[in-house]
C-alpha positions in Angstrom: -3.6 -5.8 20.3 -3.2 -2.2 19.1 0.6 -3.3 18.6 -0.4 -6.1 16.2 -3.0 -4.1 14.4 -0.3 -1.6 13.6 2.1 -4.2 12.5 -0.5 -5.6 10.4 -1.0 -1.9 8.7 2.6 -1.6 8.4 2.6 -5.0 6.5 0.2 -3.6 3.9 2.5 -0.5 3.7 5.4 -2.5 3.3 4.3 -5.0 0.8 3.3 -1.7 -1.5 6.9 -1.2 -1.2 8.1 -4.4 -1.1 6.3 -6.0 -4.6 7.8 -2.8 -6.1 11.4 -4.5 -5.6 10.2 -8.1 -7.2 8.6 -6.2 -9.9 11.9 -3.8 -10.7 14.0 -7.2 -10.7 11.2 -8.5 -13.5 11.1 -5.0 -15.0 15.2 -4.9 -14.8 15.3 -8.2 -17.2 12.8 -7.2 -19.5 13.9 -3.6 -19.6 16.0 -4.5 -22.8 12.7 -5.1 -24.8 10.9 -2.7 -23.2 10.9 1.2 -24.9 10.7 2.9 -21.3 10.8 1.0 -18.0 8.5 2.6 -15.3 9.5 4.1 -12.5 9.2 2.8 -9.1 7.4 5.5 -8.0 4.7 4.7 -10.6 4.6 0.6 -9.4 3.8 2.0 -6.2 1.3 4.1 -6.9 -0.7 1.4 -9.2 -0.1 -1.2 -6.2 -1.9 1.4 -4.5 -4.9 1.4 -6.7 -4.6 -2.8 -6.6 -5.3 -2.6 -3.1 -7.8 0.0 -3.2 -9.7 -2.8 -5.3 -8.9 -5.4 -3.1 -10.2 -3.7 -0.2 -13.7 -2.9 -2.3 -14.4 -6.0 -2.6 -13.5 -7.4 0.4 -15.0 -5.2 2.5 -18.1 -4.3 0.0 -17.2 -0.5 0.0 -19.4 2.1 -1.9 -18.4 4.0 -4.7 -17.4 7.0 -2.7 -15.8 5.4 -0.2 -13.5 3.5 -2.9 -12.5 6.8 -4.2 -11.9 8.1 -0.5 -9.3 5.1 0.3 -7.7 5.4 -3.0 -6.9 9.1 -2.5 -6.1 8.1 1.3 -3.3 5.3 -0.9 -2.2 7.2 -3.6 -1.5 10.1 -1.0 0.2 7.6 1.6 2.6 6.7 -1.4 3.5 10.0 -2.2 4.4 10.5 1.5 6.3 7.1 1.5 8.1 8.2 -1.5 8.8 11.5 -0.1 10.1 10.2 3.4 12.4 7.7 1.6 13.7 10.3 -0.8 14.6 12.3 2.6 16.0 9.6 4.7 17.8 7.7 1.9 20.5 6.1 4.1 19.0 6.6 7.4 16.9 3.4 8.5 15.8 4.3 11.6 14.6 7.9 10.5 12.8 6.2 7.2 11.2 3.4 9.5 9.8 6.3 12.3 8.7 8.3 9.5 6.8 5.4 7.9 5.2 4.3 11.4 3.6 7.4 11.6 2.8 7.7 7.2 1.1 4.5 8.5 -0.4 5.7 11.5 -2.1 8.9 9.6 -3.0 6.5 6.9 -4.9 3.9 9.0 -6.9 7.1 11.0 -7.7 8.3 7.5 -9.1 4.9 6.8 -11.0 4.1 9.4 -12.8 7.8 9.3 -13.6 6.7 5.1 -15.0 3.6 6.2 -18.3 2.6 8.8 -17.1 1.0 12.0 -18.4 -2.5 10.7 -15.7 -2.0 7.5 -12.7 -0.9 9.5 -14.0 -3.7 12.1 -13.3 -6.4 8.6 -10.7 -4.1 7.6 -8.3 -5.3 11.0 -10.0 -8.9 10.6 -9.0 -9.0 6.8 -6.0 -7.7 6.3 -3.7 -11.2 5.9 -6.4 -12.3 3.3 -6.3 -8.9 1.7 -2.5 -8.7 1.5 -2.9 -13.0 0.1 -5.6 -11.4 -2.8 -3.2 -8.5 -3.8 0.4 -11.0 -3.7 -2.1 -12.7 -5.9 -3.4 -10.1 -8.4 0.3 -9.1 -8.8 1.7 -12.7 -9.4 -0.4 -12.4 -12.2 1.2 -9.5 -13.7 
């Protein structure tokens, strides 16, 4: 179970990084109209702020707690972007490094939420990874 709980974790990680390649082929066609294309970096961080919202509502945070996992995001980005800066070409050392960006991440998580959140936190997490593929098919 702890296997598939961090598989599921790594999913959410992932699909911050992996919307960021469907958006930069959109972006990449419409980047002839557009005055300045954004940066990956910035996608992710603003998927990052998606799912903070996601996981708000879904899991009926509080104010201070929504603040808390979107530092917790926006800082697990940073340390994706960092880690696949320093490993461009190197699979194995980007996916290590990522398993434990994701491992940190999900401990920070689970000390910003109550036991009962992080408990519909691991539950959730396919229906919160549906809502966000949603919100950003709406883009």
């Amino acid at each position: 179970m702890p296997f598939r709980n961090c598989l599921l974790a790594l999913l959410l990680l992932t699909m911050l990084l992996g919307s960021c390649a469907r958006r930069n082929r959109n972006k990449a066609a419409e980047a002839s109209t557009a005055v300045e294309a954004r940066k990956p970096e910035e996608i992710r961080r603003e998927n990052a702020r998606d799912l903070a919202s996601v996981m708000a509502e879904e899991l009926q945070l509080r104010d201070d707690q929504v603040l808390r996992v979107r530092q917790i995001l926006a800082n697990t980005v940073e340390q994706v972007n960092a880690a696949q800066t320093k490993f461009a070409g190197n699979k194995a050392g980007l996916m290590t490094a990522l398993k434990q960006i994701n491992a940190a991440s999900e401990g920070q998580l689970k000390q910003a939420m109550t036991p009962a959140q992080y408990k519909l936190y691991q539950q959730r997490k396919p229906q919160i990874q549906q809502k966000l593929r949603e919100q950003q098919a709406q883009k």
